[in-house]
N, C-alpha and C positions, 0 to 999 in steps of 0.2 A: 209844434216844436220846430224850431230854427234848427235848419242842418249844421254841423259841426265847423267852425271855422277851423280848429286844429284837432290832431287827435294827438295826447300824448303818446310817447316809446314806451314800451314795454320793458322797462328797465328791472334789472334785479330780478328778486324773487319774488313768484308767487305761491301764496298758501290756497290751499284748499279745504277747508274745513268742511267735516260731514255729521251734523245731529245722525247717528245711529253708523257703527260702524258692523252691516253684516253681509249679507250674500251682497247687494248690489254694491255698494262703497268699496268695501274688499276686490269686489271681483274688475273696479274700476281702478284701485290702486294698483292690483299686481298687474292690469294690462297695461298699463301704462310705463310700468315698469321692465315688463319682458316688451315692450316696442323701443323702448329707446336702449336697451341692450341689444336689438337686433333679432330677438327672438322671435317676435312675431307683427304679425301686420294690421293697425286699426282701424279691421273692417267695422262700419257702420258708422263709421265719425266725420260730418259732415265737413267739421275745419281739418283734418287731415288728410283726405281723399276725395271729399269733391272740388267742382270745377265751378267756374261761374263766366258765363255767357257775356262779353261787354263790346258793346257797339253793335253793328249792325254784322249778319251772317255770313258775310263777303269779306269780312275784316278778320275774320280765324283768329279773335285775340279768346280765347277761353284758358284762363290762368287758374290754379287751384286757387282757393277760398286765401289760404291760410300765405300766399304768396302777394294774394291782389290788397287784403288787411294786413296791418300789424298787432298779430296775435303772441301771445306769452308763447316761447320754445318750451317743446316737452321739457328740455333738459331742466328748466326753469319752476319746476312743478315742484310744491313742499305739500304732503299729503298730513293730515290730521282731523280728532274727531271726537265724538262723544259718544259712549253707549252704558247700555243699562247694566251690561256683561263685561267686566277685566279682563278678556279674551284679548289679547293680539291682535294685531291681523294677520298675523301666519295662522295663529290658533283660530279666530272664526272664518278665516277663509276655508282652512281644512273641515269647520264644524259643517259652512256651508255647505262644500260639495258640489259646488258650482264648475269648479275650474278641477280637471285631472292634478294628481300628485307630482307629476313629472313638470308640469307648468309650475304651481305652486315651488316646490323644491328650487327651482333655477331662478326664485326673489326671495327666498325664505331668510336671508340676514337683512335683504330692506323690507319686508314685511314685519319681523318678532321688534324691529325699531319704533315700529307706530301703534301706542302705545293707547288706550282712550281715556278721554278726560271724565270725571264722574259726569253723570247727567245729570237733566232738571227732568225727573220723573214722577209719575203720578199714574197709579193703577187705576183710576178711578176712568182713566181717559182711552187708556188700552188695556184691560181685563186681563188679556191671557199671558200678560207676561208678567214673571216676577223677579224683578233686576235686582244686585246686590250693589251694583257700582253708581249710587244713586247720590247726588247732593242734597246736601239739611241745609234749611233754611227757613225760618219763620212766616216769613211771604213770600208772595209768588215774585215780589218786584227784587226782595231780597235774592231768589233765584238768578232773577235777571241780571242783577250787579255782577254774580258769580262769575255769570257765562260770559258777563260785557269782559270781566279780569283773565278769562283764561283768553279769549283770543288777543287783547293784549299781550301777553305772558307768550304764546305762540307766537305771534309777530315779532315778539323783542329775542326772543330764542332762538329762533331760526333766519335771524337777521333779512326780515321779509320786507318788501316792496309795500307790496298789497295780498289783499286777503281777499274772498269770495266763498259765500256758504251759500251749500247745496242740501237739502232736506233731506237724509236718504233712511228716516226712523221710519218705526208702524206707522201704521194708518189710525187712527187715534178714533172713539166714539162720534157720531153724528153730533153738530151741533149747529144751533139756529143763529145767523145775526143778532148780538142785544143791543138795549141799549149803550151799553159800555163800550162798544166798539164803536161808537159813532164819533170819539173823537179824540185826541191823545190826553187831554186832562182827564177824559172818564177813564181812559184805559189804562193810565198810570193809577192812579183809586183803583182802581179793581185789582191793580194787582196788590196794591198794600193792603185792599182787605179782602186776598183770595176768593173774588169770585169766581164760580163757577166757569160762566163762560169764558174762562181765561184757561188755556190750554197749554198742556207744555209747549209745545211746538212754535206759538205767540210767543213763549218768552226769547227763543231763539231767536226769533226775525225781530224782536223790538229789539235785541242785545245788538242784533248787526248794525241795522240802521243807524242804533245810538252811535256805531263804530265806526260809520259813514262804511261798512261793508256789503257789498250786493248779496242779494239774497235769492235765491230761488227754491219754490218748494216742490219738492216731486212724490208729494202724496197728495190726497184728497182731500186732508182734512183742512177748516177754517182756520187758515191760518194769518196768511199776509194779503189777504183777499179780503180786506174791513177796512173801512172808510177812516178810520185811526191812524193807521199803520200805511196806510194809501199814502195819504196827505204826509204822514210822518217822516216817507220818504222820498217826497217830493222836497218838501222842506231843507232834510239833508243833503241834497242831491245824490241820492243811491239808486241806484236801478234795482226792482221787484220782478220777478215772474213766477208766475205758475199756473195750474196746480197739476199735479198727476202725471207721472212720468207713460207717455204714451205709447206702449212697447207691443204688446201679443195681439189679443183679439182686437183690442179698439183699434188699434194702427190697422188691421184689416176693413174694419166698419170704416175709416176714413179716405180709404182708397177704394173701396168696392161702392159703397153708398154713391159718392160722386157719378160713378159711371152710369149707375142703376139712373139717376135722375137725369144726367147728361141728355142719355137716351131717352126719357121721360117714358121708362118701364115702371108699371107700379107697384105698389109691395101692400101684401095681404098681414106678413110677421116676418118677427126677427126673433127668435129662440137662442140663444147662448147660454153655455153653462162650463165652469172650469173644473179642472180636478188641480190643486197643486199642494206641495206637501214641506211648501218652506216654513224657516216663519212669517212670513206674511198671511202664507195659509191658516197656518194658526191661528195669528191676530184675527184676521176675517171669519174665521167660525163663531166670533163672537157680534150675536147682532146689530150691535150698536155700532162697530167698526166696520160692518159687511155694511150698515146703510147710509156710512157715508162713501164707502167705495161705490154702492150700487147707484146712488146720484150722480157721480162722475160718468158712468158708463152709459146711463138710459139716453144723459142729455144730448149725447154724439147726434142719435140720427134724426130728433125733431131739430135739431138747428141748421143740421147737412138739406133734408128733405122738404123744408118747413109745410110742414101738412095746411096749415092753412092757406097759402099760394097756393096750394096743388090739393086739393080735397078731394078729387075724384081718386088720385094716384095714391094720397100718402094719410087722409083723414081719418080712417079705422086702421090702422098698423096697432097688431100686439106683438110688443115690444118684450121679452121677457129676458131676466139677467139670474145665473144662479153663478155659483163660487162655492167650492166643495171642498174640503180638506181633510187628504188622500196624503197621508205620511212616505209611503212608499213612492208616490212619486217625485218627491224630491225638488228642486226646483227648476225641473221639466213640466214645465205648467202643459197642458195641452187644454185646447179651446176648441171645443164643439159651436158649431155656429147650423142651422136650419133659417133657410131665409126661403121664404113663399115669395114668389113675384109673380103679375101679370104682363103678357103684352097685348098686341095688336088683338081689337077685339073682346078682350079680359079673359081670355084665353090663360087659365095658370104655369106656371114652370116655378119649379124648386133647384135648389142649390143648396149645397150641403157643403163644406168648409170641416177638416180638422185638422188643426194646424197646433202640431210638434212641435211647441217654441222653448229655449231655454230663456227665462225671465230675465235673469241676472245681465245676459250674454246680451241682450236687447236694452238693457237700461244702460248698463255701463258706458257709452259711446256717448249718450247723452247726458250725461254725469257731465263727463270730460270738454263738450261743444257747451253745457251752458255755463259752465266754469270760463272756458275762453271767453268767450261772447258777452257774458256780464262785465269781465273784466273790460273791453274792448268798450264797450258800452258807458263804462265808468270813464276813461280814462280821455273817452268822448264827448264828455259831460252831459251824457244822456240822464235824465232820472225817471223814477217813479216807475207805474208799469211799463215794461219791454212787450206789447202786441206782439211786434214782429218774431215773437223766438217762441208764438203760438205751436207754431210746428212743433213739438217736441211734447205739448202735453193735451191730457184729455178733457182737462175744462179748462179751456184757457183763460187768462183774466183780461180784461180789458176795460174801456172807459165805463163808467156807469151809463151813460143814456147811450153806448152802442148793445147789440147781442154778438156772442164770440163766432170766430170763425172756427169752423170745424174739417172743411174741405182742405186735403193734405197738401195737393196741389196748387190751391190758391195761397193756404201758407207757405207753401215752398218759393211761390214768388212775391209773397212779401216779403219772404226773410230775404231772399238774394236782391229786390230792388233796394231794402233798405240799407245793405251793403252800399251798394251803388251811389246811393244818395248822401251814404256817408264820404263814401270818398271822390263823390262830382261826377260820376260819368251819368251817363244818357239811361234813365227805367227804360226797361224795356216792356211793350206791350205786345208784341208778337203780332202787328198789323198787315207791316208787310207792302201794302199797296204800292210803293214807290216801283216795286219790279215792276210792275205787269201796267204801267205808263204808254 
């Protein structure tokens, strides 16, 4: 991909539309909202509070992110969305329980505003929910027309710029690559004779692309990750990423794993198991939805560790993943992690992890960076899949004849080189030798 000769301005307004408005969307839109009243500060948000390193270490230029690109102003942010529930977002942000009343309360006239659009829903795909605010429609392409009209209908409403969709529904049933995904003429037929392998979730991202709108998915399930919808947005020039918002225990396995191998320490097991009591938790007590979530999670550390390089260190690793749903605990996920290593010798040592995370509190930040970033991305005339915005999820997509990066670290400096590269200054490799001449 040629680096960007121009980058358009960030003119106007941007929309933010979300397939599924509940703990994490919510808890993104009221943040968003108590930070540009002044209320509080967007800890975890890469384009608001990080920095970025440019030239060399002697030259002290490190500018934040969001100073050194031209990213969309908070101020500039139009939130909207779809869910299964006619709930508000005052209403499911309160259901969530995510966010204290006293937060909530000081956005509660711009949250009962955002209002959600019916979905394209089907229990077949997520079991344990049974939505009322659901759209009719004959086929599934019929579906798809619906959704291409409302975001139209939202653009023209809220006199928007541009637009950019973020996945933030359940985690939908496992499903396999078909034939129907291999290319947009199948995929269109599959949907006017609802097959199967056509998932709600597909209908959302074929709607964007149609829309020339970036799309990102932040659940596991098979969605804009098929060779149809690849090429489809390639075609339209839209920028894609996903899959799986990378937030609790995996964001731990991709900063601890590094180390572990760094040192070239070896590992016997990796035992994890969650308790959480959202809905998500709910959706995933259902097995078909726990095993696509449980594929996103296993693939982390054979791609960090690659046991085949390292057979002696990483060849027998059992890897095990559980996910448990424990109502009282709300959506304070907590993550049990038992990880057996060896070192010098084969000598064993354990490490034991349990990490208090609030889920919501962790997604929402990156809700908000790949909302900018897509946009950013679009208006750069970037298309197709976005690699470099890996960092943010747990199976990342990328070209077909590469394997995804998993290492946090190493996606931390592809995202900020391809910053760099967007706007002409020097990658940095952290070499160095010129001092020490």
């Amino acid at each position: 991909m040629d680096r960007p000769v121009s980058i358009a301005a960030p003119k106007g307004k941007l929309g933010i539309l979300t397939p599924g408005m509940g703990a994490v969307s919510t808890t993104f839109m009221a943040g968003v909202e108590l930070v540009r009243k002044g209320e509080a500060a967007p800890v975890g948000s890469l384009t608001q509070m990080g920095t970025i390193r440019l030239g060399k270490r002697t030259e002290g230029r490190s500018p934040k992110i969001k100073d050194f690109v031209r990213l969309a102003r908070l101020g500039d942010l139009v939130f909207g969305g779809w869910d299964v529930f006619p709930d508000n977002a005052y209403e499911a942000a309160t259901k969530a329980g995510v966010l204290d009343s006293k937060d909530i309360d000081k956005v509660a006239k711009f949250l009962k505003n955002i209002k959600p659009m019916k979905a394209a829903f089907d229990q077949n795909y997520v079991k344990k929910l049974h939505g009322t605010n659901v759209k009719k429609g004959k086929t599934k392409f019929d579906l798809a027309e619906q959704i291409r009209e409302d975001i139209r209908n939202f653009k023209k409403k809220n006199k928007l710029n541009r637009v950019v969709m973020v996945w933030c529904g359940s985690t939908e049933v496992f499903l396999k690559p078909d034939p129907v995904h291999a290319d947009l003429q199948s995929f269109e037929k599959a949907m006017q004779t609802n097959h199967p392998a056509i998932a709600p979730s597909m209908l959302y991202a074929y709607a964007a692309i149609s829309e020339e709108v970036p799309f990102a998915n932040g659940a596991p399930n098979l969605t804009v990750d098929i060779p149809a919808l690849e090429e489809f947005a390639k075609e339209r020039g839209v920028p894609v990423v996903g899959k799986d918002f990378k937030t609790g225990q995996t964001l731990l396995k991709t900063i601890l794993a590094p180390g572990f191998k760094a040192r070239m320490l070896g590992m016997n097991g990796w035992f994890s198991t969650n308790i959480l009591g959202n809905r998500d938790g709910e959706v995933l007590d259902d097995p078909g939805s726990f095993k696509t979530k449980e594929e996103s999670k296993l693939g982390v550390l054979e791609y960090i560790l690659q046991p085949k390089m390292y057979p002696q260190l990483y060849g027998k690793i059992h890897h095990k993943v559980r996910i448990n749903y424990y109502p009282p605990r709300g959506d304070n996920k907590e993550g049990w992690d038992n990880i057996d290593i060896f070192g010098w010798l084969g000598y064993p040592m354990q490490i034991k992890v349990d990490f208090l995370c609030r889920d919501s509190i962790l997604a929402a930040p990156i809700v908000l960076d790949l909302a900018l970033f897509l946009d950013l991305a679009k208006r750069a005339g970037m298309r197709g899949i976005q690699e470099w915005l890996s960092f943010y999820f747990k199976s990342p997509m990328c070209a077909r004849e590469l394997y995804p990066e998993h290492d946090l670290f190493i996606q931390s400096m592809k995202l900020k080189n391809t910053l760099r590269w967007m706007m002409g200054e020097d990658l940095i490799t952290h070499l160095g030798s010129e001092y020490y001449d």
